[in-house]
C-alpha positions in Angstrom: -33.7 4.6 -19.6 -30.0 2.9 -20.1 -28.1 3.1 -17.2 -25.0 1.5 -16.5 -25.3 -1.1 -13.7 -23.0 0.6 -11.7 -25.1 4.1 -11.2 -27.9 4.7 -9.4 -30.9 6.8 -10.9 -33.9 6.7 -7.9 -36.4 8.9 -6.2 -36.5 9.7 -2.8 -40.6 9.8 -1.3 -40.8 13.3 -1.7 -40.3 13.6 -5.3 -36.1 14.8 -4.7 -34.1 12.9 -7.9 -30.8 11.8 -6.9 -28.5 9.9 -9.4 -25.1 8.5 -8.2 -22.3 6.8 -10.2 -19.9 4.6 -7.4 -16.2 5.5 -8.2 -14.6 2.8 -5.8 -11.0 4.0 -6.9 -11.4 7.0 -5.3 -10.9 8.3 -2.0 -13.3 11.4 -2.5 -16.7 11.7 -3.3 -18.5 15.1 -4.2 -22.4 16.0 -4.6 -24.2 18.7 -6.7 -27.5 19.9 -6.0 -30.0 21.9 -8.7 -32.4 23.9 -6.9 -35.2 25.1 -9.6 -34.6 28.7 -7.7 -32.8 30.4 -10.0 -32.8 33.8 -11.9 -35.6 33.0 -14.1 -37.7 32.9 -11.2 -36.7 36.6 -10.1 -39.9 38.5 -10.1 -39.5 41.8 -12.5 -38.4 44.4 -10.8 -36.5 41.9 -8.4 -33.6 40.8 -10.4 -31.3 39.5 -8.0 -33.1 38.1 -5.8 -32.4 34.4 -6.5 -28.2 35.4 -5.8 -29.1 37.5 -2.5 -30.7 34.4 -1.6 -27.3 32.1 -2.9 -25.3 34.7 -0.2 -27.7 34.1 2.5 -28.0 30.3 2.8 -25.1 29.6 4.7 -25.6 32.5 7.4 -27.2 30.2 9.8 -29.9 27.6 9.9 -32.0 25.7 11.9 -30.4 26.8 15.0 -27.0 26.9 14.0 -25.0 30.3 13.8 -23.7 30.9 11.4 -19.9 30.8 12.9 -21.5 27.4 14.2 -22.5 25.9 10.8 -19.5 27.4 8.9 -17.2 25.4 12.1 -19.3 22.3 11.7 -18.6 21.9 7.8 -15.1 23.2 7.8 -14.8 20.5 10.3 -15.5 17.4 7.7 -13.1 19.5 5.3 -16.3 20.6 3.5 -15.2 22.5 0.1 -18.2 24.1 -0.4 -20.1 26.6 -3.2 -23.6 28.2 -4.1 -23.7 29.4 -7.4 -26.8 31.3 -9.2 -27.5 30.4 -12.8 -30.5 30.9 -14.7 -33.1 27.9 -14.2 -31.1 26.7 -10.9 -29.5 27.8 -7.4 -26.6 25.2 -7.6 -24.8 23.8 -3.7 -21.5 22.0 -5.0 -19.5 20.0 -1.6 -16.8 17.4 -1.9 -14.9 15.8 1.1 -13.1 13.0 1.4 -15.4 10.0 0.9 -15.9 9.0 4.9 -17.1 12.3 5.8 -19.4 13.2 3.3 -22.3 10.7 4.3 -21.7 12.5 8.1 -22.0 16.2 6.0 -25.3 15.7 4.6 -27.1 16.5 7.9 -25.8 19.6 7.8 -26.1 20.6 4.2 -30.2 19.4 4.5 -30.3 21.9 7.8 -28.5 24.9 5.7 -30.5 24.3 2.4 -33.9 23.6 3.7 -33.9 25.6 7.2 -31.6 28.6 6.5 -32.5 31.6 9.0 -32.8 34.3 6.5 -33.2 36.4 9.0 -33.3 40.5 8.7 -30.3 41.0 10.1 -28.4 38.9 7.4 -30.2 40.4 4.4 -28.1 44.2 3.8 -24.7 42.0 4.0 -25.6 39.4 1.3 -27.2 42.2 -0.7 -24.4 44.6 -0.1 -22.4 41.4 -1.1 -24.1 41.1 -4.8 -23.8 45.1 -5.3 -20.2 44.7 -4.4 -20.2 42.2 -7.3 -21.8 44.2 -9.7 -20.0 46.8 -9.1 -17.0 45.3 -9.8 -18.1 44.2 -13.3 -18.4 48.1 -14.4 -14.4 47.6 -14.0 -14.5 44.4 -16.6 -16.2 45.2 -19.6 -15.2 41.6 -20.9 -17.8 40.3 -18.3 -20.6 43.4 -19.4 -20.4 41.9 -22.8 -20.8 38.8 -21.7 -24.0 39.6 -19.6 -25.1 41.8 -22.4 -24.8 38.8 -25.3 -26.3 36.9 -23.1 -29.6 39.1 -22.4 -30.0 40.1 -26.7 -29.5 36.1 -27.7 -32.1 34.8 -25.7 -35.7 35.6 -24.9 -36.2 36.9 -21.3 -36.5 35.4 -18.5 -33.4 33.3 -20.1 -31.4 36.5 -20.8 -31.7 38.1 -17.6 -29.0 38.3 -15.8 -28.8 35.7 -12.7 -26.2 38.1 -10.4 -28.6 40.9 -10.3 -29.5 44.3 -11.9 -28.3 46.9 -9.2 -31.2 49.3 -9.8 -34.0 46.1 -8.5 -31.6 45.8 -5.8 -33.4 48.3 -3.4 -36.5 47.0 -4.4 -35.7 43.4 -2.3 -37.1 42.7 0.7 -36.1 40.2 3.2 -39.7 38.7 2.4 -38.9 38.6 -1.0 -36.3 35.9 -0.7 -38.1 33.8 2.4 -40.5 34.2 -0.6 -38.1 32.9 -2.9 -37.0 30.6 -0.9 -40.7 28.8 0.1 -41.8 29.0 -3.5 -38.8 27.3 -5.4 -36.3 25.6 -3.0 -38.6 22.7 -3.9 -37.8 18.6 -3.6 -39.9 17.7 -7.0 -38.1 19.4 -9.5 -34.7 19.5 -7.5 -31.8 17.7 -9.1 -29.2 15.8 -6.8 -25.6 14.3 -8.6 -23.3 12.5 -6.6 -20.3 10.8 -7.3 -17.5 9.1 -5.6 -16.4 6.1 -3.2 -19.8 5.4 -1.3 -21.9 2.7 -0.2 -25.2 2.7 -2.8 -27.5 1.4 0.2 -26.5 3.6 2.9 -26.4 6.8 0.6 -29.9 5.6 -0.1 -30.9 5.3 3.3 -29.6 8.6 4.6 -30.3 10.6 1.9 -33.7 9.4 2.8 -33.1 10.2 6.6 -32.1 13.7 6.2 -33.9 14.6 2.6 -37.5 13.1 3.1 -39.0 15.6 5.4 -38.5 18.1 2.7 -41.7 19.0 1.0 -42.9 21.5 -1.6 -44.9 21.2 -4.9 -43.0 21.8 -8.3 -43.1 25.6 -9.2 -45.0 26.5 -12.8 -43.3 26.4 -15.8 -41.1 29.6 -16.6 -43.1 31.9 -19.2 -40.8 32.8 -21.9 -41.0 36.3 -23.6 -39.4 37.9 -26.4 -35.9 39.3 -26.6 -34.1 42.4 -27.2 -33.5 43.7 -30.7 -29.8 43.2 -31.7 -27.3 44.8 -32.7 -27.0 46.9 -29.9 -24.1 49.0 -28.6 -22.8 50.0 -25.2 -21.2 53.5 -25.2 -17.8 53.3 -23.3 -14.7 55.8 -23.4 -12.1 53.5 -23.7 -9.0 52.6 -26.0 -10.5 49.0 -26.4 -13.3 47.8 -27.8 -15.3 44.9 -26.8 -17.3 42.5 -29.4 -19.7 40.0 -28.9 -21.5 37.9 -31.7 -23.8 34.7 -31.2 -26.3 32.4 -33.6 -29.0 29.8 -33.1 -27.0 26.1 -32.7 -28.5 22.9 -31.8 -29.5 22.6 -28.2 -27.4 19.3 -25.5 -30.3 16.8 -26.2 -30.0 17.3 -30.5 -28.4 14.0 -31.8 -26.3 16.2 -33.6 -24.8 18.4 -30.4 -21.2 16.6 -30.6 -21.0 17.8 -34.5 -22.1 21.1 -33.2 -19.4 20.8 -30.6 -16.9 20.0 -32.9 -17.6 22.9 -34.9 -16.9 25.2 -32.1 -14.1 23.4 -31.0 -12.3 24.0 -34.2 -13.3 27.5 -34.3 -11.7 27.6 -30.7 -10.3 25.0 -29.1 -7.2 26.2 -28.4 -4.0 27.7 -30.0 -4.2 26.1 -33.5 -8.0 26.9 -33.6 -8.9 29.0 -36.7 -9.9 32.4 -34.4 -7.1 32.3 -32.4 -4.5 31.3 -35.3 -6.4 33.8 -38.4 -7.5 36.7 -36.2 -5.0 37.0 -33.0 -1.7 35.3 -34.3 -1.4 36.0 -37.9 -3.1 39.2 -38.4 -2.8 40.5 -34.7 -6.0 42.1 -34.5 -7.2 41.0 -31.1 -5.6 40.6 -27.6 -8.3 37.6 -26.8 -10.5 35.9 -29.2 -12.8 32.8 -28.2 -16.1 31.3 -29.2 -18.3 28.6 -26.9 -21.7 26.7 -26.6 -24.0 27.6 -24.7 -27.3 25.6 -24.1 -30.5 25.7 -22.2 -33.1 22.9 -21.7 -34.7 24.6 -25.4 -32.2 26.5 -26.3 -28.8 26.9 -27.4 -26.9 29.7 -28.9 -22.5 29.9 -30.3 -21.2 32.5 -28.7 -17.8 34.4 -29.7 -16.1 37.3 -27.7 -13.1 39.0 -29.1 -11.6 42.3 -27.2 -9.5 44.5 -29.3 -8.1 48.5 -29.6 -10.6 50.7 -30.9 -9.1 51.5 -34.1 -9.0 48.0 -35.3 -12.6 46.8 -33.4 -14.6 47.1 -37.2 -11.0 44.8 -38.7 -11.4 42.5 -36.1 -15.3 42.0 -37.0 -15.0 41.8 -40.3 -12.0 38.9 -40.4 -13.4 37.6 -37.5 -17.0 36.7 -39.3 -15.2 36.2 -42.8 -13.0 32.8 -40.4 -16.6 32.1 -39.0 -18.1 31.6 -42.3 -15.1 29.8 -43.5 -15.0 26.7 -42.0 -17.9 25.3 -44.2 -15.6 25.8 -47.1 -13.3 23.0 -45.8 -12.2 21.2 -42.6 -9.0 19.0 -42.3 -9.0 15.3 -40.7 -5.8 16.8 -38.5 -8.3 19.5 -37.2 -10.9 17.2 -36.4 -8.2 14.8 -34.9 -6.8 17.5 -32.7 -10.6 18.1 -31.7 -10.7 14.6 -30.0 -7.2 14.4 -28.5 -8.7 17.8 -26.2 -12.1 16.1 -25.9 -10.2 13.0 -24.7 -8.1 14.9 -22.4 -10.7 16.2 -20.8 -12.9 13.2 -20.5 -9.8 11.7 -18.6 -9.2 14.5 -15.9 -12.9 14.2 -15.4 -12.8 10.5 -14.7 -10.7 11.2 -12.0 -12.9 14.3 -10.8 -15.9 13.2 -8.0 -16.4 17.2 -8.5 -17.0 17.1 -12.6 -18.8 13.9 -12.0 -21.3 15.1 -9.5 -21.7 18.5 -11.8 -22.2 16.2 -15.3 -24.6 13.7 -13.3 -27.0 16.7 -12.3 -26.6 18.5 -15.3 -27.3 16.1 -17.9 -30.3 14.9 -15.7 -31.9 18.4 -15.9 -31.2 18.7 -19.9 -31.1 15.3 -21.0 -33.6 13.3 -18.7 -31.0 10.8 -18.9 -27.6 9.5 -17.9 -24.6 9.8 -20.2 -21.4 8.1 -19.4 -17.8 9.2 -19.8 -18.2 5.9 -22.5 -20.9 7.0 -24.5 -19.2 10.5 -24.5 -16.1 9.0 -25.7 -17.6 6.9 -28.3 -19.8 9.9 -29.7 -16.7 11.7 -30.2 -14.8 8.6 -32.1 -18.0 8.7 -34.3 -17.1 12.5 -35.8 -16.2 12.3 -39.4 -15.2 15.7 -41.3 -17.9 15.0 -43.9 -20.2 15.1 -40.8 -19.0 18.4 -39.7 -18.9 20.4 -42.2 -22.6 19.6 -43.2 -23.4 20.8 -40.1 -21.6 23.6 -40.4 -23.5 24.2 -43.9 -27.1 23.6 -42.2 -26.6 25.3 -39.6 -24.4 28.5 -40.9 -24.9 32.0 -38.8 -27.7 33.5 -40.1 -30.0 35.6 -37.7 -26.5 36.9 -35.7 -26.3 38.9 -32.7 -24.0 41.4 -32.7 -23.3 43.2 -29.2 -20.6 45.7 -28.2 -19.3 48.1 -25.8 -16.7 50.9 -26.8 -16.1 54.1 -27.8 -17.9 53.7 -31.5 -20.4 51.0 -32.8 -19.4 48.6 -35.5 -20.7 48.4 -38.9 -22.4 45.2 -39.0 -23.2 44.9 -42.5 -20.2 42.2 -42.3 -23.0 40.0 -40.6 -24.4 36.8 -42.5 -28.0 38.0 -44.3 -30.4 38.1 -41.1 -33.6 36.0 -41.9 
């Protein structure tokens, strides 16, 4: 493995990973930790239970209240987040860089001892029922859980927040469950980032992380996915649209041309959806397309949300511009395609937050390191000829189409399915 001298990659005795890229220039420094506890680990009938879990962790632990522990981090000027996804439960802090070493007792106590006690289970459940709920009012979100769940095979597709009808069916014994089973050390994920000494992180880390034990949970058994397309009856003047196709997954040596290719698609407000579909023909309110990509997997994604007499116009232009960009891509496209990459590469330099996040995450899909460098360099190395022959190997071709309106859309429009 590569690794710049300057980062860290090591083990602590019980199996926990931890990488950690110094940032001397700094005066912050942030952490990100990957619990494999996520919503692919929901048992059926029990979707939800990995984000009841997410609510409960900071409701007291290991003695603490949980007035005490909220008191004790806000203390150290904690910023502090649990976030369900679908292979992890992710704990995001940043502080300033003095007080972050002094925080990790406390984060240890609240991820490996949380009370999850009965008494502290209806609010956090009530709390993800509240949030479902209040997707029923954002049919931009439905569609996204929805192209989500027909693009990729379950337990991928299921949704991480919940299902409210296997809400009822938790127990409180279902997340301590949950909680022994996954909230492992050995295939736990730990990025931090920021202006700290390598040897006494080390040595703390150590202190407060070695006592954690668990084995590595079983792989995740994959099944099959829904058949697509698939429509959502809603009586509404708009009408929501979802399409997504098989892309290269992170760790392909041809993601960045992938990237690109969604980047020009939408990348901003000279993209070709946003410029062809919204601007010039005024066919949508909001028009996007992103990557999205699992350890194995990785689908493009495009939303567009438009009135319901112009939903099946919006389709149709909006896959002819899709299928279009293999017929010819400009050097002032591509070059605008950087000059955001770059952009963004910069803000995160400065970022302990994005640089903890990036660490983890490209440990988990990558098995590696990447630095902001060899990002920047990979980019540099785009050509148009490049892109646009992977536009032309890997054109749309088995498409999901999703939607939720009043009337379903004809999707003979769609590239031949395979």
């Amino acid at each position: 493995m590569e690794v710049p001298q300057s980062t860290e990659i090591f083990r602590l005795s019980n199996g926990l990973l931890v990488i950690f890229e110094p940032m001397p220039d700094v005066q912050s420094a942030a952490l990100s930790l990957l619990l494999p506890a996520g919503g692919t680990r929901d048992a059926a009938g029990r979707c939800g239970t990995a984000a009841i879990l997410s609510e409960m962790f900071p409701r007291g632990a290991d003695g603490l209240s949980s007035r005490s522990l909220c008191a004790a981090l806000d203390n150290l000027g904690l910023q502090r987040n649990f976030q369900t996804g679908s292979a992890h439960i992710t704990f995001s802090a940043a502080t300033t860089a003095d007080r972050l070493t002094d925080a990790l007792p406390l984060i240890a106590r609240m991820v490996l001892q949380p009370h999850l006690h009965d008494e502290d289970f209806d609010p956090a459940r009530d709390l993800v029922a509240q949030s479902l709920l209040a997707l029923e009012d954002e049919p931009r979100q439905q569609l996204g859980r929805l192209l989500r769940q027909y693009s990729y095979p379950a337990p991928w597709g299921n949704p991480s927040e919940g299902e409210l009808a296997d809400l009822e069916h938790i127990t409180p014994d279902d997340i301590r469950q949950h909680h022994q089973q996954f909230v492992v050390p050995e295939s736990a994920i730990l990025g931090i980032a920021g202006n700290l000494d390598p040897q006494q992180l080390q040595q703390t880390l150590e202190s407060v992380f070695g006592g954690w034990r668990g084995t590595a949970p079983p792989a995740v058994t994959t099944g099959t996915r829904p058949a697509a397309p698939f429509h959502q009856h809603h009586e509404s003047a708009q009408t929501h649209l979802g399409l997504a196709w098989d892309t290269v997954k992170y760790s392909d040596p041809r993601y960045y041309e992938a990237w690109a290719a969604v980047s020009l698609l939408s990348g901003g407000m000279s993209s070709r959806l946003f410029t062809e579909v919204r601007e010039k023909r005024g066919l949508c309110y909001a028009i996007s397309a992103s990557l999205s990509t699992l350890q194995d997997d990785a689908r493009v994604m495009v939303y567009a949300g438009t009135t319901t007499e112009r939903a099946q116009e919006t389709l149709d232009v909006t896959v002819k511009e899709i299928l279009r960009l293999s017929e010819g891509i400009t050097e002032d496209e591509l070059q605008r395609c950087r000059a955001r990459a770059k952009s963004s590469l910069i803000m995160q330099q400065e970022s302990t937050s994005s640089r903890a996040g990036s660490l983890a995450r490209d440990m988990y899909l990558l098995r590696r390191f990447v630095s902001l460098k060899e990002i920047h360099d990979r980019i540099d190395a785009l050509t148009v000829d490049g892109v646009r022959q992977f536009v032309i190997d890997h054109a749309p071709k088995s498409t999901v189409l999703v939607s939720i309106g009043p009337q379903a859309p004809d999707p003979s429009c769609l590239p031949q399915q395979l």
